[in-house]
DOBAPA-547653 format. One line per field, with one value per atom (N, C-alpha, C, O, CB): atom name; x, y, z; residue in three letters; residue number from 0. Coordinates in nm, 4 decimals. Atoms other than C-alpha are relative to their C-alpha. Last residue first. Glycine has a CB too. Example, Ala and Ser with C-alpha at 12.3 -4.5 7.8 and 13.67 -1.06 7.14 Angstrom:
name = [N / CA / C / O / CB / N / CA / C / O / CB] $
X = [-0.0820 / 1.3670 / -0.0770 / -0.0261 / 0.0414 / 0.0890 / 1.2300 / 0.0900 / 0.1936 / -0.0992] $
Y = [-0.1190 / -0.1060 / 0.1090 / 0.2198 / 0.0462 / -0.1190 / -0.4500 / 0.1200 / 0.1181 / 0.0027] $
Z = [-0.0060 / 0.7140 / 0.0730 / 0.0899 / -0.1415 / 0.0000 / 0.7800 / 0.0000 / 0.0665 / 0.1246] $
resn = [Ser / Ser / Ser / Ser / Ser / Ala / Ala / Ala / Ala / Ala] $
resi = [1 / 1 / 1 / 1 / 1 / 0 / 0 / 0 / 0 / 0] $
end
This chain:
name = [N / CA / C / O / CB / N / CA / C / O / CB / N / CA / C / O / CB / N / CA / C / O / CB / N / CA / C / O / CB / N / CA / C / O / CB / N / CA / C / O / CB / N / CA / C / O / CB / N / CA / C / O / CB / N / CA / C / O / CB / N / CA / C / O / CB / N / CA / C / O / CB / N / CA / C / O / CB / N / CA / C / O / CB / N / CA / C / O / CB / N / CA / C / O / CB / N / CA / C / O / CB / N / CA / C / O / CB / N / CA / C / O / CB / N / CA / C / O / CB / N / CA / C / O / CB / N / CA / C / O / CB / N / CA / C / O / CB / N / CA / C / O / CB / N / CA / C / O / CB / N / CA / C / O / CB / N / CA / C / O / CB / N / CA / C / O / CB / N / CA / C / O / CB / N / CA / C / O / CB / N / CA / C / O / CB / N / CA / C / O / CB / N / CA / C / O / CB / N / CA / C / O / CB / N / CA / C / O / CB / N / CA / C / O / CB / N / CA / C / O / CB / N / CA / C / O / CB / N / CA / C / O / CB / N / CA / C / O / CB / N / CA / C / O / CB / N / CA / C / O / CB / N / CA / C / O / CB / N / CA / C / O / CB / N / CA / C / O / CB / N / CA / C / O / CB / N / CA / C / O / CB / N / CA / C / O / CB / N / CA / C / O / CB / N / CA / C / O / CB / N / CA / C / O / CB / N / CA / C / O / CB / N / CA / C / O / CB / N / CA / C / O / CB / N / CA / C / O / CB / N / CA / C / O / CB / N / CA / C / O / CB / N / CA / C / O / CB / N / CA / C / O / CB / N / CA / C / O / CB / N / CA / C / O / CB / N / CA / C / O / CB / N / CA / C / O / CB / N / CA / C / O / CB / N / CA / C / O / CB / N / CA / C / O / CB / N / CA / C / O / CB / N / CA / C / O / CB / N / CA / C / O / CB / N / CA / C / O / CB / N / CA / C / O / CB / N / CA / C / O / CB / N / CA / C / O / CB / N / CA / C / O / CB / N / CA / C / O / CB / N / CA / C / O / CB / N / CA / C / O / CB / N / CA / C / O / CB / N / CA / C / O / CB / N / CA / C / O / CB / N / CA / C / O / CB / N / CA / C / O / CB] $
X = [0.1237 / 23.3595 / -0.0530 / -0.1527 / -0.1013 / 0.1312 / 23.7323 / -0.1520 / -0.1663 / 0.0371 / 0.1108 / 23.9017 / -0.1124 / -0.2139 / -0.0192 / 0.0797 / 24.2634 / -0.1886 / -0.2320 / 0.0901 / 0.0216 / 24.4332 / -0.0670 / -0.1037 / -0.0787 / -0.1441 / 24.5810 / -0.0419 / 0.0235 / 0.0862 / -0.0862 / 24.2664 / 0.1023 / 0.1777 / 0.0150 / 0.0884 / 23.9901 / 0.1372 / 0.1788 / -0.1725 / -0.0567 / 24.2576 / -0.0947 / -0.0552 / -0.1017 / -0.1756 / 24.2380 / 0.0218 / 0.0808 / 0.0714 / 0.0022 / 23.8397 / 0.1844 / 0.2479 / -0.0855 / 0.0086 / 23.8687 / -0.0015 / 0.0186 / -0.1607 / -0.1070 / 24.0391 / -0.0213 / 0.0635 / 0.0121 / -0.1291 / 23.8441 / 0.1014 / 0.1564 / 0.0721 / 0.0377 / 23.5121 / 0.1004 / 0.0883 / -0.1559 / 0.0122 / 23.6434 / -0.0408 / -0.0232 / -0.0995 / -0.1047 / 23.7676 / -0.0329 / 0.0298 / 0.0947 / -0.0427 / 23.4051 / 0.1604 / 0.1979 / -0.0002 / 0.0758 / 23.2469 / 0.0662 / 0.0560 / -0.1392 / -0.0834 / 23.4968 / -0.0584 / 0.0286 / -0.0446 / -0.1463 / 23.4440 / 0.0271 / 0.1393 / 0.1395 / 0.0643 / 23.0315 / 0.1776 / 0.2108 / -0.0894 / 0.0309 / 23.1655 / -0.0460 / -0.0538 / -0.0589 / -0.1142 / 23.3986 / -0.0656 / 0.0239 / 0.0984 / -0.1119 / 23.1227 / 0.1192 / 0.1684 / 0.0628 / 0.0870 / 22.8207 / 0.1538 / 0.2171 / -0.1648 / 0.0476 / 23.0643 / -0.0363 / 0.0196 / -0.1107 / -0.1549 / 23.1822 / -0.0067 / 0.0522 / 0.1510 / -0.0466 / 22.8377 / 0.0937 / 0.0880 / 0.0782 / 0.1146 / 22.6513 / 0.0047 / -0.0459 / -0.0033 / 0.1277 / 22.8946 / -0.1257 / -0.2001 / -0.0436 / -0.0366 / 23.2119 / -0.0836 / -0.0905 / 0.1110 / 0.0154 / 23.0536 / -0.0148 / -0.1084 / 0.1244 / 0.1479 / 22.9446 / 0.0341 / -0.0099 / -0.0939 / 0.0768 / 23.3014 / -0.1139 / -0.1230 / -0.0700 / 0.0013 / 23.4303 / -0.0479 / -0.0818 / 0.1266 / -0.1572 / 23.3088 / -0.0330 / -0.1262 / -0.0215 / 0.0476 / 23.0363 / 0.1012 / 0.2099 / -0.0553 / 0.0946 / 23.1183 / -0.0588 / -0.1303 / -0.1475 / 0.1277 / 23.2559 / -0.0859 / -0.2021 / -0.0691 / -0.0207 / 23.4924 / -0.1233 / -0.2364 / -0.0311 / 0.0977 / 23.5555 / 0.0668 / 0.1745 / -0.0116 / -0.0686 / 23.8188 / -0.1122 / -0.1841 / 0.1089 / -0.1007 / 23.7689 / -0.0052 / 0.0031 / 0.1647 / 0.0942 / 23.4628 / 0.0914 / 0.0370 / -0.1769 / 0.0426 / 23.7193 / -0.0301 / 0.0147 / -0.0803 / -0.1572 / 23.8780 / -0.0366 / -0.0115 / 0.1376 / -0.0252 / 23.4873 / 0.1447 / 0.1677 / -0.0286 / 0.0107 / 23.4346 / -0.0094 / -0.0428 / -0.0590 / -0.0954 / 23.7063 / -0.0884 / -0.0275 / 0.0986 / -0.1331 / 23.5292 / 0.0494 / 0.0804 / 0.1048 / 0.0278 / 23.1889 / 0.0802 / 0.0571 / -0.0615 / 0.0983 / 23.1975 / -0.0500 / -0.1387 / -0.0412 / -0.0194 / 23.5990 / -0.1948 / -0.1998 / 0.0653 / -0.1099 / 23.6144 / -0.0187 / -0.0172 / 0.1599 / -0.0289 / 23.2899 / 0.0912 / 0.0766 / -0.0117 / 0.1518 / 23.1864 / 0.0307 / 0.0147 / -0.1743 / 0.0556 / 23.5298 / -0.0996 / -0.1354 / -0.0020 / -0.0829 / 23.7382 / 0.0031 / 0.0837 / 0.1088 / -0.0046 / 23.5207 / 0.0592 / -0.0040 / 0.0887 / 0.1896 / 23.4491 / -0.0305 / -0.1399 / -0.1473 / -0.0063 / 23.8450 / -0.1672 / -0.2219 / 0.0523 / -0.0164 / 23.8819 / -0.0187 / -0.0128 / 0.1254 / 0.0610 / 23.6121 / 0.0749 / 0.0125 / 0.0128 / 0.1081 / 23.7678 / -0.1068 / -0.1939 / -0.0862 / -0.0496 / 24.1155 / -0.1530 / -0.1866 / 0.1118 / -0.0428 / 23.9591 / -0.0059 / -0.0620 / 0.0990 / 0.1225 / 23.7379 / 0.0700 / 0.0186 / -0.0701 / 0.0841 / 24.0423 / -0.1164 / -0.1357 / -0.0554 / -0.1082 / 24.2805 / -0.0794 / -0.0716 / 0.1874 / 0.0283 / 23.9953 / 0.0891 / 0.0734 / 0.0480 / 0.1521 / 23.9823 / 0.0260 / 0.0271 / -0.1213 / 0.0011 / 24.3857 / -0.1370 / -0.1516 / 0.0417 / -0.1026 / 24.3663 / -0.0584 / -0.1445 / 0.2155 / 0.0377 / 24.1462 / -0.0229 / -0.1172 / 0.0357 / 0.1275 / 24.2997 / -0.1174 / -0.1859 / -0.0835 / -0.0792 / 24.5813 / -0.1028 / -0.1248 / 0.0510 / -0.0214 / 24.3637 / 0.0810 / 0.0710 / 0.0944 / 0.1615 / 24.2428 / -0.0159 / -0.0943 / -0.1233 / 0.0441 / 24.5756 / -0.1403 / -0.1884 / 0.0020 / -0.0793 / 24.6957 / -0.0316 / -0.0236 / 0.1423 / 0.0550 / 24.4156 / 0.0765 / 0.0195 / 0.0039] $
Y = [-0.0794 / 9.3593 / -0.0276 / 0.0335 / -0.0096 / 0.0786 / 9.2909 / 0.0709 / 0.1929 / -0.0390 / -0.0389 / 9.5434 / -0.1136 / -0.1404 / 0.0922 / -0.0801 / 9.5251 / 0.0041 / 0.0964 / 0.1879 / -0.1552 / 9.4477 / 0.0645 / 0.1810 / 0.0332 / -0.0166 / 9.0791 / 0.1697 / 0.2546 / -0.1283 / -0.0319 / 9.0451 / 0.0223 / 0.0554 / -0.0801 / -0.0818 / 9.0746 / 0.0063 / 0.1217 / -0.0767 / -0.1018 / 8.8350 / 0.1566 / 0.2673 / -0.0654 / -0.0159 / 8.5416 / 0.1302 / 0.1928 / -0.0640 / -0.0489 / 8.5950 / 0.0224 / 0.0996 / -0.1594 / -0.1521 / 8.5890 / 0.0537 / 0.1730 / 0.0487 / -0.1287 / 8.2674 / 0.1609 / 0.2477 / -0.0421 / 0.0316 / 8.0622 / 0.1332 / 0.2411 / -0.2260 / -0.1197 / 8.2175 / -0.0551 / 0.0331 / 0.0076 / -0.1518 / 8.0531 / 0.0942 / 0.2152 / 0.0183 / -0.0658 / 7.7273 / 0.1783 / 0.2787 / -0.1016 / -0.0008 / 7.6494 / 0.0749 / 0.1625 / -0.1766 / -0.0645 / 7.7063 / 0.0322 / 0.1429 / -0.0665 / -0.1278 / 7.5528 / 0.0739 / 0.1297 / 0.0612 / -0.0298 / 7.2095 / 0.1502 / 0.1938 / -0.1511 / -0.0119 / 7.2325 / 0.0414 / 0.1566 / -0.2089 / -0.0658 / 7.2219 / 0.0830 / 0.2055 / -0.0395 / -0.1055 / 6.9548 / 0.1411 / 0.2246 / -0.0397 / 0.0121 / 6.7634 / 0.0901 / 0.1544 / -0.1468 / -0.0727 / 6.8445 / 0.0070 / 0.1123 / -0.1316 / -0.1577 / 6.8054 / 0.0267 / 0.0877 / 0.0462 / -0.0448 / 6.4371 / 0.1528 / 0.2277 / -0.0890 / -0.0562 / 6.3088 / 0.1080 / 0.2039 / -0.1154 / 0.0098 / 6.2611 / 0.1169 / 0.2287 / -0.1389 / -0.0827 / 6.3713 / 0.0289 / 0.1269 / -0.0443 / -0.1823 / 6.3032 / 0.0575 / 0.1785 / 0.0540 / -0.0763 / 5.9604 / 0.1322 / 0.2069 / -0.0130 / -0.0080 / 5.8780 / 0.0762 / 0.1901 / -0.1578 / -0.1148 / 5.9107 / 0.0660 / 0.1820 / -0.0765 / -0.1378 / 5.7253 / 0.1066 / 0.2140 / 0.0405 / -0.0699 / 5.4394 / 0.1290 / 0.1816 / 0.0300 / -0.0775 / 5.3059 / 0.0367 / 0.0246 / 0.1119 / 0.0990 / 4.9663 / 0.1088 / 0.0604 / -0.0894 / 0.0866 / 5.1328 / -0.0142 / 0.0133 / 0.0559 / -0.0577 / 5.3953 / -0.0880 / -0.0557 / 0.2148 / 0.0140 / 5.1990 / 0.1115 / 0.1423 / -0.1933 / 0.0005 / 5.3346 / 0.0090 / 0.1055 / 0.1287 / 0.1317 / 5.2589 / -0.0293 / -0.1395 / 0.0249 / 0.0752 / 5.5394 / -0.1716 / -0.2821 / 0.0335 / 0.0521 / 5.7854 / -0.1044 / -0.1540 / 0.0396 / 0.0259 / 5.7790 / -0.0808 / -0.1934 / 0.1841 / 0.0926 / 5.8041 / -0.0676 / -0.1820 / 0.0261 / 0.1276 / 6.0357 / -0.1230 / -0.2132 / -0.0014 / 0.0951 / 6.2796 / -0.1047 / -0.2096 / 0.0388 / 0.0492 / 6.5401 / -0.1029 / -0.1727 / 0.0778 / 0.0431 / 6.5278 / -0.0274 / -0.1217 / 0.0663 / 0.0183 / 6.5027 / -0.0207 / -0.1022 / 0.0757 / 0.1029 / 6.5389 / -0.0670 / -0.1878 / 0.0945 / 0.1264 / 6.7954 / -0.1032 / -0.1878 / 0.0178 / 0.0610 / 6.9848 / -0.0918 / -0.1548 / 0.0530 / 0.0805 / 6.9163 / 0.0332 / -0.0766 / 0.0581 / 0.0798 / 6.8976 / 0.0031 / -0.1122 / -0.0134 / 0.1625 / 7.1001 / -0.1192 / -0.2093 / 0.0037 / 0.0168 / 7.4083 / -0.1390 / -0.2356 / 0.1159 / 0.0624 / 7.4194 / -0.0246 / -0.0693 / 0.1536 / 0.1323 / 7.4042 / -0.0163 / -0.1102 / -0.0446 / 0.0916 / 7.7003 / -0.1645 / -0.2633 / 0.0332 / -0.0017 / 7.9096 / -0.1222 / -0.2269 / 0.1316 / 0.1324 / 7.8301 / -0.0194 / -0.1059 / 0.0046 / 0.1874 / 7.9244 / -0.0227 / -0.1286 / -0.0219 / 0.1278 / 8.2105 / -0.0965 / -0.1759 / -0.0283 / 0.0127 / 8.3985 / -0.1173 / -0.2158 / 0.1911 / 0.1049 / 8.3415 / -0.0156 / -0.1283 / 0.0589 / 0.1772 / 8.5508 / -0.1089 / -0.2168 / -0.0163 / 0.0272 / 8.8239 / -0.1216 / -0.2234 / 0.1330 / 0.0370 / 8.8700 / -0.0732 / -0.1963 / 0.1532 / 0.1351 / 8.8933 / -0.0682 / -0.1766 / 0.0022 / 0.0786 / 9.1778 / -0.1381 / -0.2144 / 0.0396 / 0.0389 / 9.3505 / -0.1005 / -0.1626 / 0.0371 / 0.0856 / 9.3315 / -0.0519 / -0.1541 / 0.1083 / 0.0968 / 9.5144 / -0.1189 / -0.2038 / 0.0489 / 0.0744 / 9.7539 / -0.1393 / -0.2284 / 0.1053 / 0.0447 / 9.8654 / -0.0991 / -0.1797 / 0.1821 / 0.0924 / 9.8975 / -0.0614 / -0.1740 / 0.0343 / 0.1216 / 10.0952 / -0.1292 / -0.2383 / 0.0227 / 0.0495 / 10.3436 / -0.1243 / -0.2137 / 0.1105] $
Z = [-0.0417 / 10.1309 / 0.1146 / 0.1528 / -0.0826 / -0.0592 / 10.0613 / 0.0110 / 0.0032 / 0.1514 / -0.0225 / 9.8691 / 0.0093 / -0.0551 / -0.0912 / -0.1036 / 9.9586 / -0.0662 / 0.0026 / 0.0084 / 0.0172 / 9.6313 / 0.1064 / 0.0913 / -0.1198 / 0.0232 / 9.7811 / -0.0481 / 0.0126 / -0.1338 / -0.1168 / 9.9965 / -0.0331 / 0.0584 / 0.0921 / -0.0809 / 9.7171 / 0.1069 / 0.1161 / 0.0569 / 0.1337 / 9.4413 / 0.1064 / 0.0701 / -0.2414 / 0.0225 / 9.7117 / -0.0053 / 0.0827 / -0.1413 / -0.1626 / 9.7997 / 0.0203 / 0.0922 / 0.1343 / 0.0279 / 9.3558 / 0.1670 / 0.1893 / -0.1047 / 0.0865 / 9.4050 / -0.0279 / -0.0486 / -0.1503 / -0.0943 / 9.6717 / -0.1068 / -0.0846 / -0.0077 / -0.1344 / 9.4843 / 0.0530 / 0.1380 / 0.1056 / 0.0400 / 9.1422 / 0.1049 / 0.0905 / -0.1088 / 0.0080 / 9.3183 / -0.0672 / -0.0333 / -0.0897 / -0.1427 / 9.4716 / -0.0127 / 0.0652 / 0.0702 / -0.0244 / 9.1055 / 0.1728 / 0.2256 / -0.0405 / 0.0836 / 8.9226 / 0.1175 / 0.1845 / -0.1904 / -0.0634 / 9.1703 / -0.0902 / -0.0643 / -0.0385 / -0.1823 / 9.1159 / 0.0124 / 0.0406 / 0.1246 / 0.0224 / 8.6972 / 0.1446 / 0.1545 / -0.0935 / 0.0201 / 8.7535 / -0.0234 / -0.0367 / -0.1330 / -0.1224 / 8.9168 / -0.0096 / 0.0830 / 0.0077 / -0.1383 / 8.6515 / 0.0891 / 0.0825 / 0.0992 / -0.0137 / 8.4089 / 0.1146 / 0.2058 / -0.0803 / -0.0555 / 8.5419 / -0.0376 / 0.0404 / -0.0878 / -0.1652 / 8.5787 / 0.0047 / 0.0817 / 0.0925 / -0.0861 / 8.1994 / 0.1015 / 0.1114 / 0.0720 / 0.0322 / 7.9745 / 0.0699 / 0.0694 / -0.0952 / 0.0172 / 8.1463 / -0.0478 / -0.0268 / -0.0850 / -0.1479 / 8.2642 / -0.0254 / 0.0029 / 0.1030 / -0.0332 / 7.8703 / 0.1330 / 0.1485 / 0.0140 / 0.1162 / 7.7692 / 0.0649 / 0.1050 / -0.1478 / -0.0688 / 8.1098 / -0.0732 / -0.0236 / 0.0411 / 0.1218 / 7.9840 / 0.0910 / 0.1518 / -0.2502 / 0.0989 / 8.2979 / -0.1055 / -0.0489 / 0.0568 / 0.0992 / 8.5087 / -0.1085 / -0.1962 / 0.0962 / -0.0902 / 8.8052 / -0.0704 / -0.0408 / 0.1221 / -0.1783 / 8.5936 / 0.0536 / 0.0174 / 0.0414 / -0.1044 / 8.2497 / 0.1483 / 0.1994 / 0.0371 / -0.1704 / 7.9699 / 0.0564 / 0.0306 / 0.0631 / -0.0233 / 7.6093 / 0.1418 / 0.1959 / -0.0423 / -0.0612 / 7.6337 / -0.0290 / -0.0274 / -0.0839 / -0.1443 / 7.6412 / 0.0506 / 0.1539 / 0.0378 / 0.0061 / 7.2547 / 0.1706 / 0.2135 / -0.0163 / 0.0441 / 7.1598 / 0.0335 / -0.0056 / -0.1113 / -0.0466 / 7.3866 / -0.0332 / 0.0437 / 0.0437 / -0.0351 / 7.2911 / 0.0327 / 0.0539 / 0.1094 / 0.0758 / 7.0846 / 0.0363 / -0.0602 / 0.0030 / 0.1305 / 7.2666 / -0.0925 / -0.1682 / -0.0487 / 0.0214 / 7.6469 / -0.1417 / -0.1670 / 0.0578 / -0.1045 / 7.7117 / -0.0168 / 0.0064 / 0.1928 / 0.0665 / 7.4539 / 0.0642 / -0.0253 / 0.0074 / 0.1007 / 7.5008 / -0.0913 / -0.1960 / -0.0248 / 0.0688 / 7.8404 / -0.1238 / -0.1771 / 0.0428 / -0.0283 / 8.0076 / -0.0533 / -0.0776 / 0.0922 / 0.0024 / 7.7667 / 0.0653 / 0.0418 / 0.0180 / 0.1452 / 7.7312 / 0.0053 / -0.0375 / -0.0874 / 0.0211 / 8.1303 / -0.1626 / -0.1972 / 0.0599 / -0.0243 / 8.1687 / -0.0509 / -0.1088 / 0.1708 / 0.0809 / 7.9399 / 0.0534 / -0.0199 / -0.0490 / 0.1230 / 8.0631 / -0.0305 / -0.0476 / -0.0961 / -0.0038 / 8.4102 / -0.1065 / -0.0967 / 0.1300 / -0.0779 / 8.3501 / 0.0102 / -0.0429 / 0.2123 / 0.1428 / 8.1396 / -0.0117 / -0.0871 / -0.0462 / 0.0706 / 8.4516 / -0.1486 / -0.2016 / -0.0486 / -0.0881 / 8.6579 / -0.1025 / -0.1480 / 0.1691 / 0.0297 / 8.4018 / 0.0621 / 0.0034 / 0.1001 / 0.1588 / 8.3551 / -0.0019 / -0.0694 / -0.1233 / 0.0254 / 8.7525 / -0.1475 / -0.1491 / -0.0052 / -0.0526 / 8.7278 / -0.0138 / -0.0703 / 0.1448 / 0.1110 / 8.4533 / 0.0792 / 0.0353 / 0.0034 / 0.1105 / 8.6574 / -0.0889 / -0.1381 / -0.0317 / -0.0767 / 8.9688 / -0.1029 / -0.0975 / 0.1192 / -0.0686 / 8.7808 / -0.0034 / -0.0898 / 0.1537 / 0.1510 / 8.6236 / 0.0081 / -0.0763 / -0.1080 / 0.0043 / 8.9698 / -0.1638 / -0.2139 / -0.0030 / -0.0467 / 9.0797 / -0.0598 / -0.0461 / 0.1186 / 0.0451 / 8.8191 / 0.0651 / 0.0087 / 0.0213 / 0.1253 / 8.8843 / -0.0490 / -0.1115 / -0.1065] $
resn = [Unk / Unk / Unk / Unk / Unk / Unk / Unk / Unk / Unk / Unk / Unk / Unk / Unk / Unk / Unk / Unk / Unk / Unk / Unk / Unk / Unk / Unk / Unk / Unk / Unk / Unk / Unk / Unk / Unk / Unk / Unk / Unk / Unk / Unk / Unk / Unk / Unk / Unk / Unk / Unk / Unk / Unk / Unk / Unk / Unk / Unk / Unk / Unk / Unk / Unk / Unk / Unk / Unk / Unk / Unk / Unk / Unk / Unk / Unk / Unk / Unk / Unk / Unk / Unk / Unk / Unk / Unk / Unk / Unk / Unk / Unk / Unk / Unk / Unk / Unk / Unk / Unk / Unk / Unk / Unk / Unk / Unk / Unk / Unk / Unk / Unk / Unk / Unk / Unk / Unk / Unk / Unk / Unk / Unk / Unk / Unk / Unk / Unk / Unk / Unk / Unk / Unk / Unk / Unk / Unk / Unk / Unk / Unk / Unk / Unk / Unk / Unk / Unk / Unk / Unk / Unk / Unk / Unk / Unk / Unk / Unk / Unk / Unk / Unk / Unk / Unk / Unk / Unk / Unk / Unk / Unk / Unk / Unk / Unk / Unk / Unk / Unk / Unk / Unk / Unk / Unk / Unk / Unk / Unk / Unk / Unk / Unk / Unk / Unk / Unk / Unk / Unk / Unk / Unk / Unk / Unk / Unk / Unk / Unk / Unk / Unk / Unk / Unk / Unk / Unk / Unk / Unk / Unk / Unk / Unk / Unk / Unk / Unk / Unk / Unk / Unk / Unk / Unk / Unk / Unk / Unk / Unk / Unk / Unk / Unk / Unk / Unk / Unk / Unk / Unk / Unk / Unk / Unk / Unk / Unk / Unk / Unk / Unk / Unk / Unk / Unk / Unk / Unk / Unk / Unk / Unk / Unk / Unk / Unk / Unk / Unk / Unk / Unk / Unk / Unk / Unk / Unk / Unk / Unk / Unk / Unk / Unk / Unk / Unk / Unk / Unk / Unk / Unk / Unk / Unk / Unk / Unk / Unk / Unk / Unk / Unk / Unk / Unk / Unk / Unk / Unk / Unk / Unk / Unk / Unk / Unk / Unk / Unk / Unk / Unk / Unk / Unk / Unk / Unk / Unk / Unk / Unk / Unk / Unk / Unk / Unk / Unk / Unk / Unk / Unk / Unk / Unk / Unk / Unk / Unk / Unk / Unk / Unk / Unk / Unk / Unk / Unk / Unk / Unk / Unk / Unk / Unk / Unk / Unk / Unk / Unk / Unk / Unk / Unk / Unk / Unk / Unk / Unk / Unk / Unk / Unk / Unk / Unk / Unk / Unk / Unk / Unk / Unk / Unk / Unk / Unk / Unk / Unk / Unk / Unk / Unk / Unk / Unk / Unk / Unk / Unk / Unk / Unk / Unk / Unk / Unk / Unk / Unk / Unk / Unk / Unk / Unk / Unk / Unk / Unk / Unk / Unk / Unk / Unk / Unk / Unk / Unk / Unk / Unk / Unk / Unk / Unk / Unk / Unk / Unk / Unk / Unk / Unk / Unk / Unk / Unk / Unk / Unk / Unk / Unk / Unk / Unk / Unk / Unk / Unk / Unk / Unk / Unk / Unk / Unk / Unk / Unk / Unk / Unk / Unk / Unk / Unk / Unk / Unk / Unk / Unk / Unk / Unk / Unk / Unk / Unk / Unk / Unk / Unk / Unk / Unk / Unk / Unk / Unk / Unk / Unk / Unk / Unk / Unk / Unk / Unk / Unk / Unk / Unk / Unk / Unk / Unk / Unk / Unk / Unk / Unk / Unk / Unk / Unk / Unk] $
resi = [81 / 81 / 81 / 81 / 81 / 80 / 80 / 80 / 80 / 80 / 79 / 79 / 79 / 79 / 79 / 78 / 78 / 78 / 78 / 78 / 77 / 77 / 77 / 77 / 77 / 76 / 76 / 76 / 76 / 76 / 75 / 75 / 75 / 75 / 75 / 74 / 74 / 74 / 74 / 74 / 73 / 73 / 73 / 73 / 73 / 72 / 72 / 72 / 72 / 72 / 71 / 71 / 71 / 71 / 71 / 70 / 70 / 70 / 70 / 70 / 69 / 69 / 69 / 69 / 69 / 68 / 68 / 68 / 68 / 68 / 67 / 67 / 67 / 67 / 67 / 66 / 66 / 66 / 66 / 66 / 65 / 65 / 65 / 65 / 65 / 64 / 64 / 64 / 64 / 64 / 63 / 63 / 63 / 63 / 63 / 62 / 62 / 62 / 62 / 62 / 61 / 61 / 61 / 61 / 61 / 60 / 60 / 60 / 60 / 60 / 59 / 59 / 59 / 59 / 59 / 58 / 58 / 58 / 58 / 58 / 57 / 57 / 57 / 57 / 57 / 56 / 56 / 56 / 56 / 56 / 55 / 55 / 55 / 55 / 55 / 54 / 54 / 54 / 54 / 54 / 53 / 53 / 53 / 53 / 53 / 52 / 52 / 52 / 52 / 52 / 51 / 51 / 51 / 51 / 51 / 50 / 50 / 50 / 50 / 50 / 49 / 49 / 49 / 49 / 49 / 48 / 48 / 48 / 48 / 48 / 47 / 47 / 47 / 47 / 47 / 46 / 46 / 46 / 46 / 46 / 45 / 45 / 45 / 45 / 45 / 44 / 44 / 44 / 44 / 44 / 43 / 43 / 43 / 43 / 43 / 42 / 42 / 42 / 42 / 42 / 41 / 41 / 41 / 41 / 41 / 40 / 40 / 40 / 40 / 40 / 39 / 39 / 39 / 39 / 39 / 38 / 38 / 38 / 38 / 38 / 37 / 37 / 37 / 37 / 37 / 36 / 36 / 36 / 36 / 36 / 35 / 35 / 35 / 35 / 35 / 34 / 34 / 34 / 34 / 34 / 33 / 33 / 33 / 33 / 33 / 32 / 32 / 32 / 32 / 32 / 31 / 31 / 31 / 31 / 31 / 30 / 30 / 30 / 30 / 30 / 29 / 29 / 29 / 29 / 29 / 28 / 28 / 28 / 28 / 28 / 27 / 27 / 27 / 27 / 27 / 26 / 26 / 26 / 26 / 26 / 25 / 25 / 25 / 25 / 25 / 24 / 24 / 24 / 24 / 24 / 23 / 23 / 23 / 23 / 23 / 22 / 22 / 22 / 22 / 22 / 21 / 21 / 21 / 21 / 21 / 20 / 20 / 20 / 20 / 20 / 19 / 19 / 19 / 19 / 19 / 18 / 18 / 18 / 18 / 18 / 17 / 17 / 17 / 17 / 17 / 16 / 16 / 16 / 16 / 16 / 15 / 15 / 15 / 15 / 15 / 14 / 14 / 14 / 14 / 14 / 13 / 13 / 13 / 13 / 13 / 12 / 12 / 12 / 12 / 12 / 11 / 11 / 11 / 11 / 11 / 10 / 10 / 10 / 10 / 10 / 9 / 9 / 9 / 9 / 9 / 8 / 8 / 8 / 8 / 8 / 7 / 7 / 7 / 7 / 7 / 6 / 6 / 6 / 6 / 6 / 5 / 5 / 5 / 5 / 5 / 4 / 4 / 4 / 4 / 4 / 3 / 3 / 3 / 3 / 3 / 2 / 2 / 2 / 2 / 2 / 1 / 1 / 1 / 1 / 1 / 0 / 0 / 0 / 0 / 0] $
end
């Protein structure tokens, strides 16, 4: 049982880390900050606008590849691959 609460726990820590990054690329980085952003060009766009447009989508495809790399992690460190 300790294990299972364990594994738990860790699941619930992965699920955060990427709540909190997906909070702080499309709503800070997309609506709080893009006025601070859109100082700064990436290949002729402010980066404000990018992070709203592109740079979600992209950091949001990259959560998605690290969140199954980490829970295939958190499956082989408690044993219960499938």
């Amino acid at each position: 049982m300790e294990n299972e609460s364990t594994y738990w726990q860790d699941n619930l820590r992965v699920i955060l880390i990427c709540l909190v990054i997906w909070f702080v690329v499309s709503f800070g980085f997309g609506l709080l900050l893009v006025d601070a952003l859109n100082n700064i060009r990436i290949g002729g766009y402010k980066l404000g606008f990018w992070f709203a447009q592109q740079g979600s989508i992209y950091t949001f495809l990259a959560l998605i590849f690290w969140y199954g790399k980490k829970m295939n992690d958190l499956d082989k460190k408690y044993n219960v691959e499938g």
